[in-house]
KOLGU-509748 format. One record per atom (N, C-alpha, C, O, CB): residue in three letters; x, y, z. Coordinates in steps of 0.001 Angstrom, whole numbers, plus 500000, padded with zeros to 6 digits. Glycine has a CB too. Layout:
% KOLGU-509748
ALAXYZ...
% end
This chain:
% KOLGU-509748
UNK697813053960913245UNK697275053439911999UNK698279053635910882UNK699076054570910957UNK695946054116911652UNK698287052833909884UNK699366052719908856UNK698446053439907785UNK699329053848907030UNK699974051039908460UNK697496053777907335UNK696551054354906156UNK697743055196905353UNK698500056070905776UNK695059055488906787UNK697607054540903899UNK698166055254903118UNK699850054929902863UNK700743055409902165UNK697826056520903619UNK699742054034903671UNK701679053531903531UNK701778052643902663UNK701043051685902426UNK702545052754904895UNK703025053098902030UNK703474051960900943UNK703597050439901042UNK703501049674902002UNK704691052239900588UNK703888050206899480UNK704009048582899699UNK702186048057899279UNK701138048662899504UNK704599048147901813UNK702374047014898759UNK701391046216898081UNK700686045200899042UNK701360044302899546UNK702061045482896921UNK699546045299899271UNK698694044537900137UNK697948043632899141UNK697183043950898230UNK697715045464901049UNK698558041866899738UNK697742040707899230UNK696538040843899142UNK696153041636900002UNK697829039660899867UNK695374040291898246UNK693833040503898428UNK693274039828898976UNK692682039143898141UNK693119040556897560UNK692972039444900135UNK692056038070900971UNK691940039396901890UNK692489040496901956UNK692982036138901749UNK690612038466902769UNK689795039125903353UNK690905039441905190UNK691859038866905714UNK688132038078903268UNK689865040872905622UNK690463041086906760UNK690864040487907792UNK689892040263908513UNK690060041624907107UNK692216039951908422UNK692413039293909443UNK691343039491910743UNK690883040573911106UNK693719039598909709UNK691051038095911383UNK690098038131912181UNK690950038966913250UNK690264039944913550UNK689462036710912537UNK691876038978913782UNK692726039818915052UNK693124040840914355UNK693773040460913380UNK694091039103915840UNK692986042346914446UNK693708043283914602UNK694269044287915659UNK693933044136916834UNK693327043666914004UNK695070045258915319UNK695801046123916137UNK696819045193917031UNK697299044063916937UNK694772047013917028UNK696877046233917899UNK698076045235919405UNK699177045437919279UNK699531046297918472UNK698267043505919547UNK700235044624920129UNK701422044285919349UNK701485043017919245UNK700899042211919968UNK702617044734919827UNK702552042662917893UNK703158041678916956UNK704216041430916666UNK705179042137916369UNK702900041728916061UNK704031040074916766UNK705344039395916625UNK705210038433915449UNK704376037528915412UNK705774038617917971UNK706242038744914332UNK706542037771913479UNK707086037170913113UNK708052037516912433UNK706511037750912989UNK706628035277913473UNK707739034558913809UNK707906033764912489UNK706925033490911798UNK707571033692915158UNK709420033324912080UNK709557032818911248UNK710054031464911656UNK710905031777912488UNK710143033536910516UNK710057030098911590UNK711070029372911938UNK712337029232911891UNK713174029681912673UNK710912028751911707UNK712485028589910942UNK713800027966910275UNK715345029050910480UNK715176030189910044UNK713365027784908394UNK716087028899910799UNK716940030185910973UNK716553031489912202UNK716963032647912273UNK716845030859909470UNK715537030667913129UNK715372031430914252UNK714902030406915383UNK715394030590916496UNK714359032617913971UNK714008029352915226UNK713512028422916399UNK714933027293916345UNK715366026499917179UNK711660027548915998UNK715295027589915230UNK716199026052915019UNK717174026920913930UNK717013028094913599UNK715103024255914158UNK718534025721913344UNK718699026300912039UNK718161026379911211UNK717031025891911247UNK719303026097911558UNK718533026906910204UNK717564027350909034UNK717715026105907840UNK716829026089906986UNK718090029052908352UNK718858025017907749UNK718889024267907095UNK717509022810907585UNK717633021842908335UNK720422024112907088UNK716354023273906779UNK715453022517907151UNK715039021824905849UNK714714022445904838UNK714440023235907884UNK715082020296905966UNK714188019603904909UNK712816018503905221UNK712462017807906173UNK715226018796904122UNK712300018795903846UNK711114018063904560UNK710961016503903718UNK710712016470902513UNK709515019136904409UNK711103015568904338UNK711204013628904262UNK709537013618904063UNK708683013682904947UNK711937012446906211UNK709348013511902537UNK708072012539902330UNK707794011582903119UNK708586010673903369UNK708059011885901231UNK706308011709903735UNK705950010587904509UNK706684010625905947UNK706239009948906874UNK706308009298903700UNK707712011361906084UNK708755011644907715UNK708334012834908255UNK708280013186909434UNK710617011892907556UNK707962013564906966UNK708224015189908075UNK709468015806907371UNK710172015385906453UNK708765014866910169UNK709510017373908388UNK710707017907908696UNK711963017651908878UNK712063016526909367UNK710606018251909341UNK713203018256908690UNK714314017547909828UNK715243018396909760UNK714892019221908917UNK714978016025909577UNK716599018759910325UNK717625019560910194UNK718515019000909584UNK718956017943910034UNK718054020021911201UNK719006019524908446UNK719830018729907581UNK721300018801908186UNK721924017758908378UNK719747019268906048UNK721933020245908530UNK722946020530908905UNK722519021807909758UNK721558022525909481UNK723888020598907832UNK723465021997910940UNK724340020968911415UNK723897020167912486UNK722852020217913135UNK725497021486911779UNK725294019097912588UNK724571017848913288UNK723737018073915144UNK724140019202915425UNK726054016574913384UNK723549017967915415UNK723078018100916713UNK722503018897917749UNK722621019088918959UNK723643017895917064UNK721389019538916126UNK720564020131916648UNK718588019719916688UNK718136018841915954UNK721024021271916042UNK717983020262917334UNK716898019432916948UNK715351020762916827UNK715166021691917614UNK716761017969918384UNK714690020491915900UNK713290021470915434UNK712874022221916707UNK712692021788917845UNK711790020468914856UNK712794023194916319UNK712398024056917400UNK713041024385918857UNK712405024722919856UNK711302023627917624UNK714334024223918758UNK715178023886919814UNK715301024993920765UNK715760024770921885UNK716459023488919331UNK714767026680920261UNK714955027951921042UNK713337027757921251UNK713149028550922174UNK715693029536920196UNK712255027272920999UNK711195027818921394UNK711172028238923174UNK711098029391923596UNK710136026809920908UNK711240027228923868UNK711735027554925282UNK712096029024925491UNK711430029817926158UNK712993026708925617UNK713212029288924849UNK713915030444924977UNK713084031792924616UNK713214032851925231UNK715106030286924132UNK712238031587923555UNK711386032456922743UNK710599032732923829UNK710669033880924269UNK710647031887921433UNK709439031498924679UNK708465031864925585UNK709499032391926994UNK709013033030927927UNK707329030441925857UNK710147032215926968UNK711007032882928819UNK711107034807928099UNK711037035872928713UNK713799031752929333UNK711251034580926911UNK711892036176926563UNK710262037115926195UNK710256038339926065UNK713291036107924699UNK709209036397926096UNK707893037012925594UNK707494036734927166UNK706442037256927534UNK706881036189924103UNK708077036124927925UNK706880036187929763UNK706723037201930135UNK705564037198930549UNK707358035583931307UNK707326038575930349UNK706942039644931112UNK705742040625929664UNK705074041607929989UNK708711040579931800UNK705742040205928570UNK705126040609927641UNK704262039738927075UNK704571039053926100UNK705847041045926902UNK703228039706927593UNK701486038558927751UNK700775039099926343UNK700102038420925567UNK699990039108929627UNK701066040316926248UNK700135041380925095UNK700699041042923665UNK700034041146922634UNK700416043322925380UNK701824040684923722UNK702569040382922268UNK701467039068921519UNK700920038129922097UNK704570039663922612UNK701445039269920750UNK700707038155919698UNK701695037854918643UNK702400038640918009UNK699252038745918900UNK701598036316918561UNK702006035667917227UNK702096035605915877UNK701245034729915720UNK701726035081917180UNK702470035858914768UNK701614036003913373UNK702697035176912996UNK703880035495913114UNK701246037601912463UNK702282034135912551UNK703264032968911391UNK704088033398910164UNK703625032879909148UNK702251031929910590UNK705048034095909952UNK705516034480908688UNK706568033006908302UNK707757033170908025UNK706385036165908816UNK706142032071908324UNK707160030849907473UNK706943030472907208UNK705956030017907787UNK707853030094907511UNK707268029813905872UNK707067029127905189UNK706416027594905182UNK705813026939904331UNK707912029307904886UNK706880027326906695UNK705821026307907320UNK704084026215906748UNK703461025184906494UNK705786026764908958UNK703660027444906669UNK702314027697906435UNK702169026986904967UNK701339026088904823UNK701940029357906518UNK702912027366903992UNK702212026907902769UNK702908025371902689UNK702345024653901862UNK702511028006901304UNK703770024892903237UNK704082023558903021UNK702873022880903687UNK702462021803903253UNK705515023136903601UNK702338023453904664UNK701263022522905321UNK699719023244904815UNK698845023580905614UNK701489022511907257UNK699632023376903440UNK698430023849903095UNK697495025067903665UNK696274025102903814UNK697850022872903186UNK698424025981903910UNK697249027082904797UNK697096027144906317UNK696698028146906910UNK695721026712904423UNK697556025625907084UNK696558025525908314UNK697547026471908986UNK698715026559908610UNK696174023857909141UNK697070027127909926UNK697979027953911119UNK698145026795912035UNK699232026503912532UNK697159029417911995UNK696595025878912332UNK696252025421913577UNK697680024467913686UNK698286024331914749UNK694623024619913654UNK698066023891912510UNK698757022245912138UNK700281022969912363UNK701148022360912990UNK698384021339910051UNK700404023627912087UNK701852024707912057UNK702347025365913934UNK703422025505914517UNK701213026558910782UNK700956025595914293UNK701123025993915611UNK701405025049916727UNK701982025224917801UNK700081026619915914UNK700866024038916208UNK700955022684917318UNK702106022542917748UNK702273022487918966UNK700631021270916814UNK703396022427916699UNK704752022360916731UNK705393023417918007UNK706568023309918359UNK705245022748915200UNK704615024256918521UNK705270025388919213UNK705534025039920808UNK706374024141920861UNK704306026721919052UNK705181025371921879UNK705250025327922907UNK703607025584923194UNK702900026151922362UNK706339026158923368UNK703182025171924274UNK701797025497924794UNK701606027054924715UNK700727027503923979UNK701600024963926353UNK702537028027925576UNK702479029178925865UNK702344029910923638UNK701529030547922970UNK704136029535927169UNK703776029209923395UNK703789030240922358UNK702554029854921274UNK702495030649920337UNK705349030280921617UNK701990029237921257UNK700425028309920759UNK699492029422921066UNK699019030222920259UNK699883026628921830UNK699331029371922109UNK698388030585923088UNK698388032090921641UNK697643032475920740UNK699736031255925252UNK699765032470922257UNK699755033709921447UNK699424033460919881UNK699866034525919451UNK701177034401921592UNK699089032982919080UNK699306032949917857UNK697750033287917105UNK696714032640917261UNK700016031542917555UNK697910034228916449UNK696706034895916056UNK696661034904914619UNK695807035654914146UNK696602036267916598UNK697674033979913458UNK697706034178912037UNK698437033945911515UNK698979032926911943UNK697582035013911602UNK698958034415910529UNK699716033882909820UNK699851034933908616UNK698720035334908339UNK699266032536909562UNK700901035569907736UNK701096036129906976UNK700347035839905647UNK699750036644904932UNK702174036121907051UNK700535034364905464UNK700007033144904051UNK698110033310904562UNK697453033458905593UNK700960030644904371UNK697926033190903345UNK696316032805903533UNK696035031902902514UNK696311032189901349UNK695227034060903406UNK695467030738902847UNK695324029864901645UNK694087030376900329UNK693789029677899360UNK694884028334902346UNK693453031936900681UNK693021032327899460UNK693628032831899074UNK693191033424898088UNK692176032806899239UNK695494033165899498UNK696484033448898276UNK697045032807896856UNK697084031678896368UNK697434033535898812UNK697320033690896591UNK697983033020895333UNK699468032248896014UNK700382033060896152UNK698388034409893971UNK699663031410896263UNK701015030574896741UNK701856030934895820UNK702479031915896226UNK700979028946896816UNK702234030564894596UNK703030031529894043UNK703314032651894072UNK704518032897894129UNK702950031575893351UNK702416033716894048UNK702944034692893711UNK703526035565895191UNK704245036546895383UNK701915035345892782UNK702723034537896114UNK703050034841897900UNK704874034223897743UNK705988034747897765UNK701635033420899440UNK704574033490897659UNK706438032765897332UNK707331033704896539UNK708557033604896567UNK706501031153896179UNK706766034500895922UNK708159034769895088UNK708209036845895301UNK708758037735894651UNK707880033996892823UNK707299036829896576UNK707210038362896960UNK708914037954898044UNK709496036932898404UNK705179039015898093UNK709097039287898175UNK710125038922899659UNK709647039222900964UNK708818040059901322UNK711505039749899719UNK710566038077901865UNK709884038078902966UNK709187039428903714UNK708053039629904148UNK710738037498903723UNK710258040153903662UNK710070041631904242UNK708956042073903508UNK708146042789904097UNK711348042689904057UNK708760041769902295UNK707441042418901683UNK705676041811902198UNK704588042352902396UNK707668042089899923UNK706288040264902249UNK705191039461902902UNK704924040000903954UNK703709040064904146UNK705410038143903174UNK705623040482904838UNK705385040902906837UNK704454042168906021UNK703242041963905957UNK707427041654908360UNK704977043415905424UNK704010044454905445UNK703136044669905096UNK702261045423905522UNK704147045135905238UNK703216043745903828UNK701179043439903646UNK700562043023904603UNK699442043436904901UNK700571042289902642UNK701255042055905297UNK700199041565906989UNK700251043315907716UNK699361044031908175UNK701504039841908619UNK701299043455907588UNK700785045393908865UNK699868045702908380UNK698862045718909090UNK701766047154908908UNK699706046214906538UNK698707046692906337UNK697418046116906523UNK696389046790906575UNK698852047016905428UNK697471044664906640UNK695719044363906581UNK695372044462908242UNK694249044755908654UNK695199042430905811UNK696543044165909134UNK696141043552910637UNK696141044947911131UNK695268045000911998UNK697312042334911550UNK696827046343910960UNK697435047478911484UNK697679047364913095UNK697079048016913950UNK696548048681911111UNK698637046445913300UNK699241046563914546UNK699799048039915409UNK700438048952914886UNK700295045731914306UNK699528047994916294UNK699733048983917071UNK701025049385917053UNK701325050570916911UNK699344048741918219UNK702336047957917267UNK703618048270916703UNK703672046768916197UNK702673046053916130UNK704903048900917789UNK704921046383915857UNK705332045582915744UNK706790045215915597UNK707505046215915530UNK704731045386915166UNK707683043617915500UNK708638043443915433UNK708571041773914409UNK707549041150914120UNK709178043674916884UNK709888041444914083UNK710082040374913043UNK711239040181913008UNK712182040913912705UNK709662040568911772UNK711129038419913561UNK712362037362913948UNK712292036436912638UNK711543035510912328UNK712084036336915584UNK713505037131911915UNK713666036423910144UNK714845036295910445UNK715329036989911339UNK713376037335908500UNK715748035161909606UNK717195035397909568UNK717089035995907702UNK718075036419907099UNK718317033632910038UNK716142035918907288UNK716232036361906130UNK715735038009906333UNK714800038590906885UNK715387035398905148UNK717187038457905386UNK716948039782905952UNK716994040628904310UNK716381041695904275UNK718333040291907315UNK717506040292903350UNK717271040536901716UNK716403041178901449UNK715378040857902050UNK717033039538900897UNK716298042083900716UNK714799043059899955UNK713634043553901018UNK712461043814900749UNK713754041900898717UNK714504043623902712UNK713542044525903560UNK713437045465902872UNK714378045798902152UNK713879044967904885UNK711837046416902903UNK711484047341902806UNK712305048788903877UNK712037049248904987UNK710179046911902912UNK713264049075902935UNK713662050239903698UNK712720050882905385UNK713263050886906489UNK713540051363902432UNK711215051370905098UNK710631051740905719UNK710524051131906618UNK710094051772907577UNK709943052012905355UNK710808049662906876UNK710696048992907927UNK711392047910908339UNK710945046892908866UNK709755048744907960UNK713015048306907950UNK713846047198908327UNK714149047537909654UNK714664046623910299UNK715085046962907463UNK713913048949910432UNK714182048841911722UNK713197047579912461UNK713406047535913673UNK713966050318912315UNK712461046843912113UNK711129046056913032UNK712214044987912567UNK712087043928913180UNK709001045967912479UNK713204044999911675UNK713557043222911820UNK714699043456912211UNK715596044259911956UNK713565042070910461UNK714401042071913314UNK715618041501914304UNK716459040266913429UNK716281039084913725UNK714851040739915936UNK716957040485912838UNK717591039951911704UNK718671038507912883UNK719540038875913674UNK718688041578910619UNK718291036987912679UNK718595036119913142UNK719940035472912583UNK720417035538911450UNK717582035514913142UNK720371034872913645UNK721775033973913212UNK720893032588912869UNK720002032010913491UNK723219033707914746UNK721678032277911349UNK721033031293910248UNK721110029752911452UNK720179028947911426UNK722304031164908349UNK721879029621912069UNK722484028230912865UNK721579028823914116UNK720422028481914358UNK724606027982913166UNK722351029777914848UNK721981029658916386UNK720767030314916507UNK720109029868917447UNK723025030299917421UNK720224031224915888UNK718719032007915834UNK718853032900916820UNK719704033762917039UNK717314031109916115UNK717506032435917599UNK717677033557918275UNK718387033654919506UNK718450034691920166UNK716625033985918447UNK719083032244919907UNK720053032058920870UNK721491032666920722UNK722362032416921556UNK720150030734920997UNK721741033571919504UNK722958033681919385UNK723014035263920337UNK722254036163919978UNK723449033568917684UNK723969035493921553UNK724208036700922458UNK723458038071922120UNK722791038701922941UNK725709036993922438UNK723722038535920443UNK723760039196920208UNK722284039752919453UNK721803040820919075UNK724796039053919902UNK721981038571919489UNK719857038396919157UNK719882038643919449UNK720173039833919326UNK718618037805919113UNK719529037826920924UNK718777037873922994UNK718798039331922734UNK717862040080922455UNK720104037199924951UNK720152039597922894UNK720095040936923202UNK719140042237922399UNK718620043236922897UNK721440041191923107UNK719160041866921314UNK718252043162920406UNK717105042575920658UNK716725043072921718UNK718476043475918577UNK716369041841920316UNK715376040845920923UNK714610041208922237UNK713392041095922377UNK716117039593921212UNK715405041617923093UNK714820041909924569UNK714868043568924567UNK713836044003925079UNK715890041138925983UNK715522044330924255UNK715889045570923920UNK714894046544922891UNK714718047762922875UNK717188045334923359UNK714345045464922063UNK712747046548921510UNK711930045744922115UNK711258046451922866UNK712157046771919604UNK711604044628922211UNK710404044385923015UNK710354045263924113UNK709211045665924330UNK710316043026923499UNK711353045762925000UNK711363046394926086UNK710897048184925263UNK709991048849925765UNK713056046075926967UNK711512048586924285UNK711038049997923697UNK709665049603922976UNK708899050485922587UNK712240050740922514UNK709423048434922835UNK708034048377922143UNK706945048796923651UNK705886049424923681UNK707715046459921308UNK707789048106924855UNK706588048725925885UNK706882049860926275UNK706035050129927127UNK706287048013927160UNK707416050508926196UNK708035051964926509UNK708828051793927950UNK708656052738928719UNK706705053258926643UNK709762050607928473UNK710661050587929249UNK712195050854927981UNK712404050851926768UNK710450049074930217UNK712756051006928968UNK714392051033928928UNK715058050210929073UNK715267049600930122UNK714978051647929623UNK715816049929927366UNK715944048471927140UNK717289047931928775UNK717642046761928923UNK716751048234925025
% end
């Protein structure tokens, strides 16, 4: 249990899933690059660089969460408030498997969107610990700026282009999930 730990908890009501372990996924700069824009009336798209396409590691994401069924999803991107709140509309985009796992989302549309926008990311993830109190947890951001000291060990800090495909992710990536179950990474 986290009771009594620092850091400022958003006010909306208790996440329907608590405890477990968690995973907090961000897009942009981890499923794909992080240079993402969104085309009125088109959608999404990768601006730079050329020849890559949305969500291009999810694959990779569900092969590296298969021996770990217990891990759950929580949405920390920004995806959420561009698409009004929905998790459901945000999750679709994923893979079947990584769909499955997804239990939330950091954003709650009884937030204040502003003032959720202009917290930092790292601050956004620990208000979700505090309301969800995960058993442990971890967080796939390439944004890594104004982590909370107390808990920059949980972020797996992503390559902005290759995410979480870049050697040296995989590798930390598979290496606490493996200490999150108490194997040897």
């Amino acid at each position: 249990m986290l009771t009594g730990a620092p850091g400022p908890a958003f006010q909306i009501p208790p996440p329907r899933h608590t405890g477990g372990l968690v995973l907090y996924l961000d897009f942009d700069g981890v499923l794909h690059p992080e240079d993402v824009w969104m085309r009125p009336n088109r959608g999404p798209f990768i601006a730079s660089p050329p020849g890559h396409m949305l969500f291009e590691h999810a694959p990779l994401l569900e092969r590296v969460l298969l021996p770990y069924p217990g891990v759950r999803i929580v949405l920390s991107t920004s995806w959420i408030r561009m698409y009004g709140g929905s998790v459901a509309k945000v999750a679709r985009r994923l893979t079947p498997d990584l769909r499955a796992r997804v239990v939330g989302a950091t954003f709650h549309k009884s937030m204040d969107a502003e003032s959720f926008k202009q917290s930092p990311r790292g601050m956004q993830i620990w208000s979700d610990v505090l309301r969800r109190q995960p058993q442990d947890w971890l967080a796939l951001d390439d944004d890594y700026l104004h982590w909370p000291s107390w808990c920059r060990d949980k972020l797996i800090r992503t390559h902005e282009v290759l995410g979480i495909s870049a050697p040296t992710v995989l590798a930390e990536l598979r290496a606490k999930l493996a200490l999150m179950h108490g194997e040897l990474p």
